[in-house]
C-alpha positions as CSV (number, residue, x, y, z in Angstrom):
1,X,-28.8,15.5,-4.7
2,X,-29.0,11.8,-5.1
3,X,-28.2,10.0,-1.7
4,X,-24.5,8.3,-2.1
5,X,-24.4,4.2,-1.2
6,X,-21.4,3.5,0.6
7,X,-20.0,0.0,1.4
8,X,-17.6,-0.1,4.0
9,X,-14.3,-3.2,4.2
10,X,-12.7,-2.9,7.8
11,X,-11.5,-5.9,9.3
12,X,-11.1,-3.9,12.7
13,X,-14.6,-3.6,14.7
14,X,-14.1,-0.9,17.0
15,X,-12.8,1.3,14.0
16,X,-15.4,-0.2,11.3
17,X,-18.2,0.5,14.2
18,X,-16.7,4.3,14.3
19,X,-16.7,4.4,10.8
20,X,-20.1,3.5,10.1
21,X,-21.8,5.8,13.0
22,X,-20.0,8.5,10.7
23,X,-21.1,7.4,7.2
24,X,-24.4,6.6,8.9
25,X,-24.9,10.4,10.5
26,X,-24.9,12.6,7.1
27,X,-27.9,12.5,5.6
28,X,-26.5,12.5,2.0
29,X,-25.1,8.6,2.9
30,X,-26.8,5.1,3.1
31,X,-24.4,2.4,4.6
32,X,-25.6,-0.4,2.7
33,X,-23.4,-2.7,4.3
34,X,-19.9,-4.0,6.1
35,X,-16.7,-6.2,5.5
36,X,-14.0,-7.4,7.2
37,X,-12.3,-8.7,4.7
38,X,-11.4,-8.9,0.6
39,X,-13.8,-11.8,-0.2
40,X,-17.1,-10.3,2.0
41,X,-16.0,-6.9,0.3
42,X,-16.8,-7.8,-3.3
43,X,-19.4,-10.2,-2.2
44,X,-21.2,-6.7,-0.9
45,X,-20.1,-4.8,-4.0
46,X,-21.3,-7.5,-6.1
47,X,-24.8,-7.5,-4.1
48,X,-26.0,-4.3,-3.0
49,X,-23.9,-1.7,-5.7
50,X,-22.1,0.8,-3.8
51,X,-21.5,4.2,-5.4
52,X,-18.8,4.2,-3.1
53,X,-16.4,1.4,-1.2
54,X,-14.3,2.9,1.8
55,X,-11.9,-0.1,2.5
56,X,-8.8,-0.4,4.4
57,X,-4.9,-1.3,2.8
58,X,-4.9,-4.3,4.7
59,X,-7.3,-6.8,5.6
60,X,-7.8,-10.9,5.6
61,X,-7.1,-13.1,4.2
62,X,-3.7,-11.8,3.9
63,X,-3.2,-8.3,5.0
64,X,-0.9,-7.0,2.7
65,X,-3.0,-5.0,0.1
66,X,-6.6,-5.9,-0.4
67,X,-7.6,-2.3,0.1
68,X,-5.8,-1.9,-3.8
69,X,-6.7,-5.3,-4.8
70,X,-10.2,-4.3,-4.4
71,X,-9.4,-0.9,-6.1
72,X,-8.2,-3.1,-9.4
73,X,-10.7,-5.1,-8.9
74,X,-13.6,-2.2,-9.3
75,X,-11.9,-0.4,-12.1
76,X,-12.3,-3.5,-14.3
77,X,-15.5,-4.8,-13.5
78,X,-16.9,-1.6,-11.9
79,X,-15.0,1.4,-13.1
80,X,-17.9,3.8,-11.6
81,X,-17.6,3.0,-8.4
82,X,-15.5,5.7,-6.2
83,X,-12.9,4.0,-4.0
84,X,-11.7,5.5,-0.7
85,X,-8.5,3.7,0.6
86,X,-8.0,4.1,4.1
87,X,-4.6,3.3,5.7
88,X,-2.0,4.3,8.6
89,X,1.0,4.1,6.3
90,X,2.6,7.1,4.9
91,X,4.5,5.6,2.6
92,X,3.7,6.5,-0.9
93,X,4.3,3.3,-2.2
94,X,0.6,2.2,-1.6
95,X,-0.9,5.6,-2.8
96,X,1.0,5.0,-6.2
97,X,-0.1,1.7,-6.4
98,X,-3.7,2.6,-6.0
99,X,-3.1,5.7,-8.9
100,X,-1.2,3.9,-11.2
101,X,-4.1,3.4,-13.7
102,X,-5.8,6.3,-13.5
103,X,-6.9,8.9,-10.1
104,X,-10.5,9.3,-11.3
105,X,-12.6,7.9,-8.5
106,X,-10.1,7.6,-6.0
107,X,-9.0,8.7,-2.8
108,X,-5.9,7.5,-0.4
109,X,-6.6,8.7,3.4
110,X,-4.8,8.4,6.2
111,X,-6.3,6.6,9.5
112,X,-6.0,9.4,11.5
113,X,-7.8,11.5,9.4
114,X,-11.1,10.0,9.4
115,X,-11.6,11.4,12.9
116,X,-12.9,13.9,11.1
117,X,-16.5,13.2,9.7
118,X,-16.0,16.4,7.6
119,X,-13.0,14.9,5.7
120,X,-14.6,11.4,5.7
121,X,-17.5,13.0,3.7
122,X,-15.5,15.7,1.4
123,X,-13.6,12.5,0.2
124,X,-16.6,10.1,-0.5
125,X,-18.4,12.9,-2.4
126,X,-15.2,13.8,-3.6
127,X,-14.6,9.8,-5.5
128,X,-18.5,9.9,-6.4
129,X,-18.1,13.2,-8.4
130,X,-14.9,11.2,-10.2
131,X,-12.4,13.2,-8.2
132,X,-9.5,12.1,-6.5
133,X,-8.2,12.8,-2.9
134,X,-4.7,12.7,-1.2
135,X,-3.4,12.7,2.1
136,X,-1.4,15.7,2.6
137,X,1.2,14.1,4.3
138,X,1.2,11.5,1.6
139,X,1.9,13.9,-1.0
140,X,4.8,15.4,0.6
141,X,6.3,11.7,1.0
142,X,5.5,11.4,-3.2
143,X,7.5,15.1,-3.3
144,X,10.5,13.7,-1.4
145,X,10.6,10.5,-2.9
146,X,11.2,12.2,-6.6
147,X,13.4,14.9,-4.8
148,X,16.0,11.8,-3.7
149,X,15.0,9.8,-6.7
150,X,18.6,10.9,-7.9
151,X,20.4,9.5,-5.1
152,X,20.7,5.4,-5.0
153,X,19.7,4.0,-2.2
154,X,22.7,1.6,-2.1
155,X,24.4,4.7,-0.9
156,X,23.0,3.7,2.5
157,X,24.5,0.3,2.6
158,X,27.6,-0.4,5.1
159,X,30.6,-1.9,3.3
160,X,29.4,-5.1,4.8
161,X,26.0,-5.0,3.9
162,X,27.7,-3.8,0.4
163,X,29.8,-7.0,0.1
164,X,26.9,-9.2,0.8
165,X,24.9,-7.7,-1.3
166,X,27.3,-8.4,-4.2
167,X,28.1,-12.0,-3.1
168,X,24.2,-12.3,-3.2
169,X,24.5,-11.2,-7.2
170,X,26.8,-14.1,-7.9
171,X,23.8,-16.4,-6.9
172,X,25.1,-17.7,-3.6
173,X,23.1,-19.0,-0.7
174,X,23.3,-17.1,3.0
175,X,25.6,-20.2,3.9
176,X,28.1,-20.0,0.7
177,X,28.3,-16.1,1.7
178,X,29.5,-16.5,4.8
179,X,31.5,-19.0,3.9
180,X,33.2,-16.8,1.7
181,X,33.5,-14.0,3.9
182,X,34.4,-15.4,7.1
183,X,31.1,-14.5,9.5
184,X,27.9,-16.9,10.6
185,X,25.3,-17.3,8.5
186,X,23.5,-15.6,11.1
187,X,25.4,-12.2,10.4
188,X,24.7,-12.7,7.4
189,X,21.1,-13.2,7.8
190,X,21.0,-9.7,9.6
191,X,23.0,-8.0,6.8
192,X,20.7,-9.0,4.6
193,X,17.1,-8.2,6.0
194,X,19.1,-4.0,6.8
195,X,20.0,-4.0,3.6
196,X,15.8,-5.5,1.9
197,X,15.2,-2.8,4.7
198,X,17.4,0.0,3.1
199,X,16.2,-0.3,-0.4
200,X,12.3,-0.7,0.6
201,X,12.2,-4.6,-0.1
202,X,10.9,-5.2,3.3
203,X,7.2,-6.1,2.0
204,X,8.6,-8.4,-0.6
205,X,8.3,-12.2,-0.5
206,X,12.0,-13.7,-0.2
207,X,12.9,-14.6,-3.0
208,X,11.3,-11.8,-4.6
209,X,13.2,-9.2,-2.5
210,X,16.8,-11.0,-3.5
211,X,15.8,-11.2,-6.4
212,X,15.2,-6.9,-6.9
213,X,18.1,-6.6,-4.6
214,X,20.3,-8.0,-7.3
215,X,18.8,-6.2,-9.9
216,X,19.4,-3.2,-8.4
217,X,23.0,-4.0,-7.6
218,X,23.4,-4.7,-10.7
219,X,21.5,-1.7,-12.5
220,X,24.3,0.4,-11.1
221,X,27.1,-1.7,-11.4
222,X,29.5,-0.3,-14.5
223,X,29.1,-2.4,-17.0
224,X,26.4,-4.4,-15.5
C-alpha cells in the first residue's frame, strides 16, 4: 500500500508537536509538513501535495473556521485531497458546514479523540479511501438537533427577551428600545446577547445576528 502524505494545520504547539509524533509513528504516514495557520496551510498544500490535510476548526488569522475554509478550499481546487477536521466543539453546526457539499473525503473529529493514534489513523486512511468519518458524539447532537427541529427556539425566550426581540423587528436601536420599554440600554444589551445566545446567533457578527434574529421572529410571526 502506497504511503499516505499528510499535512498537518494546528496553530497550538504542544498539541501540533503530539499530533505529529502520532502521524509520524505509523509507517503507512509521511508528515510532509506543519501549519499554524489558514495562509501557511494552503501554502503547504500548494507546495508539497498532501493526500491528506488534518487541520484544526479554528486557527489565525481569525479563529473562527479556517479548518472548513480550508475544506472549501480543497474541494475546488483539490477535490482529491482527504480532509480531517479536528475540533473540541460538539456542536453540529461546524460538522454540517464541513458536509454540506458532499462527505466524500471528509472526516469531523473531536479533540479528545485523537489521543488515540488508532482513531487518528482509521480516519486519515479512512478520507484517503474517499470515506467519511464522524464523531460519535457529534452525530447524536445532528440526531437531537432534527428530533427538536419541530420546536422554535423562541420558545426559550423570557417575555422580556420576547419583547425586545420584537421591538428589534421594528428596526429600532438598543437605545430607542429601552426607551420604549422603560429599562437601560444596558438591560437591554443583556436581553439581547441571551436571546443571539438562545437561538445559536452567538458566532454571528452583529449585525448579522440582529439581522437572523429578526428573520426568525418574523418567520413565525402570523402573517409575517
Amino acid at each position: 500500500m502506497a504511503t499516505i502524505r499528510v499535512a498537518l494545520a494546528e496553530d497550538h504547539v504542544l498539541l501540533r508537536e503530539g499530533i505529529s509524533r502520532l502521524v509520524s509513528s505509523d509507517d503507512g504516514f509521511e508528515l510532509v509538513g506543519t501549519a499554524s495557520d489558514l495562509p501557511g496551510l494552503l501554502a503547504l498544500i500548494t507546495e508539497q501535495e498532501p493526500d491528506v490535510v488534518i487541520t484544526d476548526i479554528r486557527m489565525p488569522p481569525s479563529g473562527t473556521n479556517e479548518g472548513i475554509q480550508a475544506a472549501e478550499w480543497l474541494r475546488e481546487h483539490r477535490p482529491d485531497t482527504g480532509v480531517v477536521v479536528l475540533s473540541q466543539y460538539v456542536a453540529p453546526g461546524y460538522a454540517v458546514a464541513l458536509l454540506e457539499h458532499g462527505s466524500a473525503g471528509r472526516a469531523y473529529l473531536l479533540k479528545e479523540q485523537v489521543a488515540s493514534v488508532d482513531e487518528l489513523a482509521r480516519a486519515i486512511r479512512t478520507v484517503a479511501a474517499g470515506g467519511s468519518v464522524i464523531a460519535p458524539r457529534v452525530v447524536d447532537e445532528l440526531v437531537r438537533a432534527r428530533s427538536q427541529r419541530h420546536q422554535s427556539p423562541l420558545a426559550g425566550l423570557t417575555p422580556r427577551e420576547s419583547e425586545i426581540l420584537a421591538e428589534m423587528a421594528q428596526g429600532k436601536s438598543n437605545a430607542a428600545i429601552a426607551a420604549a420599554l422603560t429599562v437601560t440600554e444596558r438591560a437591554v444589551e443583556k436581553h439581547t446577547n441571551s436571546i443571539f445566545a438562545k437561538l445559536g446567533l452567538s458566532e454571528e457578527k452583529d449585525v448579522n445576528r440582529r439581522v437572523k434574529a429578526v428573520l426568525l421572529f418574523l418567520s413565525e410571526v402570523p402573517g409575517g
